[in-house]
C-alpha positions as CSV (number, residue, x, y, z in Angstrom):
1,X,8.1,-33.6,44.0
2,X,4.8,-32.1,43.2
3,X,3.8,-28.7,43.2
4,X,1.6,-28.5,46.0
5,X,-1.7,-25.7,45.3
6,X,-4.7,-25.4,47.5
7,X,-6.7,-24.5,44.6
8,X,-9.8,-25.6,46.7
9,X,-9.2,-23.0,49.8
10,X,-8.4,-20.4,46.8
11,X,-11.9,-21.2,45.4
12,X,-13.6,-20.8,48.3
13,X,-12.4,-17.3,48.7
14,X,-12.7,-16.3,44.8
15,X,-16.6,-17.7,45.5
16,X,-17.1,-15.6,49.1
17,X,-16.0,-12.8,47.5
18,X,-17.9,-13.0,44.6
19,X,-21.2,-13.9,47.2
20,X,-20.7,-10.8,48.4
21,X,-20.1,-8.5,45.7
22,X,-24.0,-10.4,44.4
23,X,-26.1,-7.7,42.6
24,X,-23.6,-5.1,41.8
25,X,-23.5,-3.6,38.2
26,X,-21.4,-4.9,35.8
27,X,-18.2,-6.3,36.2
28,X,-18.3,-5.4,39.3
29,X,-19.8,-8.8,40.6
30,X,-18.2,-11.2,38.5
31,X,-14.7,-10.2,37.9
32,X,-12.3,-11.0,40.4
33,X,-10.2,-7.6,40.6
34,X,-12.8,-5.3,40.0
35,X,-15.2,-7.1,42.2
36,X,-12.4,-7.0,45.0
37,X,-11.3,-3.2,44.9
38,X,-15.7,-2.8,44.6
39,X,-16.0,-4.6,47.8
40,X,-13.1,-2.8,49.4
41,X,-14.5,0.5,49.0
42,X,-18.0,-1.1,49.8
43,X,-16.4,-1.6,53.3
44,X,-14.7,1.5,53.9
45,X,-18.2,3.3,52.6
46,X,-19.9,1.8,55.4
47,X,-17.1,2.4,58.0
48,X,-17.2,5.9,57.3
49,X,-20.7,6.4,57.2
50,X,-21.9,4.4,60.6
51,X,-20.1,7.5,61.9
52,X,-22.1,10.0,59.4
53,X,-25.1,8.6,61.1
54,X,-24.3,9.7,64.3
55,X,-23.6,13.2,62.9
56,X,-26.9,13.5,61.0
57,X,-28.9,11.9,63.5
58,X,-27.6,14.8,65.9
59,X,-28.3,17.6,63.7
60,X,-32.2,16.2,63.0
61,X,-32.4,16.6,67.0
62,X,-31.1,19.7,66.7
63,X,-33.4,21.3,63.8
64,X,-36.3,19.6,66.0
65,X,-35.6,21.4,69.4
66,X,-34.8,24.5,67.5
67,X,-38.0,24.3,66.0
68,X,-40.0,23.4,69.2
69,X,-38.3,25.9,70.9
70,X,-38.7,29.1,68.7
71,X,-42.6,29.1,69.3
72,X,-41.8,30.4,72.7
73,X,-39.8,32.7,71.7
74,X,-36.3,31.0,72.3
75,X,-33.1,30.7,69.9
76,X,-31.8,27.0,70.3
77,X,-28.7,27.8,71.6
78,X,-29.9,30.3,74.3
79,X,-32.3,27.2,75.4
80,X,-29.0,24.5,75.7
81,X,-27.3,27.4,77.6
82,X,-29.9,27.7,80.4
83,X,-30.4,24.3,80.2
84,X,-26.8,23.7,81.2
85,X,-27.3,26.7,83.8
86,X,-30.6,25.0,84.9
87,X,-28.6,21.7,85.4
88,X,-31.0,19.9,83.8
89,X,-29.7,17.0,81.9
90,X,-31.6,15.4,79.6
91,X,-30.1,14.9,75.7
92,X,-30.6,16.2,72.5
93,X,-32.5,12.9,71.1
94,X,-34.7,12.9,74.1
95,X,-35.6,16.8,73.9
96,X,-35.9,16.2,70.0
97,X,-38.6,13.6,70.7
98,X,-40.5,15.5,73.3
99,X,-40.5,18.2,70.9
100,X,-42.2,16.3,68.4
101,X,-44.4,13.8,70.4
102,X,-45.3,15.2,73.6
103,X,-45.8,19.2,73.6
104,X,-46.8,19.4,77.0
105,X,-43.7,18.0,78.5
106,X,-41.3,19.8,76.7
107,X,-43.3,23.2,77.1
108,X,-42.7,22.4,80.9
109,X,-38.9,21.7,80.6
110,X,-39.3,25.3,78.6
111,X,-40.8,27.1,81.2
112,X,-38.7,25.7,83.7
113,X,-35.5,26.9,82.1
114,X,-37.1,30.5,81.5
């Protein structure tokens, strides 16, 4: 009986692999092995940092409401805390924006809380 090989399935993964390892450096994008532990870490890499993104998007809104806050003469965190006792709540990403776009609203929310 003949040895039976899918060599055409196996192809087809070597070449999807190897489509998606295009434009890499060096061996990287044409050897099998290298090009599969590449791709690997390629993945985890961009696992790892869709989560980073959330972190550094949250400390930008953070640097941006300190910094709108401290010309009236407010720390960032006592501004969060009597937002919180204020119960007003709106999020750090919206505050952020307001901060940088639209002065006059967030000097409101500022005076409201003082």
């Amino acid at each position: 009986m003949p040895r039976s090989v899918n060599s055409v399935a196996s192809h087809a993964r070597r070449k999807k692999l190897l489509n998606r390892t295009k434009g890499y450096f060096g061996r990287r994008k044409n050897v099998l092995t290298v090009a599969k532990n590449a791709y690997e870490n390629s993945m985890l890499y961009a696992y790892i940092d869709r989560r980073k993104k959330k972190r550094n998007f949250r400390s930008l809104w953070i640097v941006r409401i300190n910094a709108g806050v401290r010309e009236y003469g407010m720390s960032y965190s006592q501004f969060i805390g009597k937002l919180a006792a204020a119960n007003i709540e709106i999020n750090r990403k919206t505050l952020a924006d307001l901060a940088m776009n639209n002065p006059e609203a967030f000097k409101a929310i500022v005076e409201k809380v003082k």
